[in-house]
Steps between C-alpha positions, in 0.01 A plus 500: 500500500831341358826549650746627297882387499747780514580467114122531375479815772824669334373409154095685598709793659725537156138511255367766765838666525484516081176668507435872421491681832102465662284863573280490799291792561477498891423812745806643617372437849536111430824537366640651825307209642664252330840681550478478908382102453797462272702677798396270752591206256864621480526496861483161510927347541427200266364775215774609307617407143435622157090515594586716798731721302219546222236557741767820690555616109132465456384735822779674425382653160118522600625704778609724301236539224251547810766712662441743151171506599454571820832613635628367810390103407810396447622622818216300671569193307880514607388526870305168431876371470569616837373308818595812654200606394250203542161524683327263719183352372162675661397281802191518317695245225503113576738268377426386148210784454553732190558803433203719442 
C-alpha cells in the first residue's frame, strides 16, 4: 500500500465526491448497526470536522427514513447521542470480541 500526500488524498476525495450518489441495498437492521458504530466514532474528542459533520447529517436522515418505518427509531437513534443512556457491555463480552 502507498501512502498518499494530503494533495493526492484531497484530489481521490474530489473524483469520489463528483460521482453520482452510490445505492446499497442493506437490511435495515445493519443500518441501525452501522448508525450506533458511527455513534461511538463521534464520541471520540479528536473526531470532529467536515467527516464528523457528514457522518451526524448522514445518521441523521437514515434515522428518519427508518423512523417512517418503524416509528419510534429515530427516537432510539437520538438516545444513541446521549451517554445518559449508554449500557455496559455483558460481562459475558471481552475486550476486543465482537458483537454477535
Amino acid at each position: 500500500m502507498q501512502r498518499l500526500t494530503k494533495e493526492e488524498s484531497l484530489e481521490l476525495y474530489r473524483q469520489l465526491d463528483a460521482l453520482a450518489p452510490v445505492t446499497l441495498v442493506i437490511p435495515a437492521a445493519v443500518v441501525f448497526n452501522l448508525i450506533g458504530q458511527c455513534q461511538l466514532a463521534l464520541r471520540h474528542p479528536s473526531n470532529h470536522g467536515p467527516s464528523a459533520l457528514a457522518a451526524r447529517q448522514w445518521i441523521e436522515q437514515v434515522a428518519r427514513y427508518l423512523d417512517g418505518l418503524v416509528p419510534g427509531t429515530f427516537d432510539l437513534v437520538q438516545m444513541g447521542f446521549d451517554g445518559r443512556f449508554d449500557q455496559p457491555a455483558p460481562a459475558s463480552q471481552e475486550e476486543g470480541e465482537a458483537d454477535a
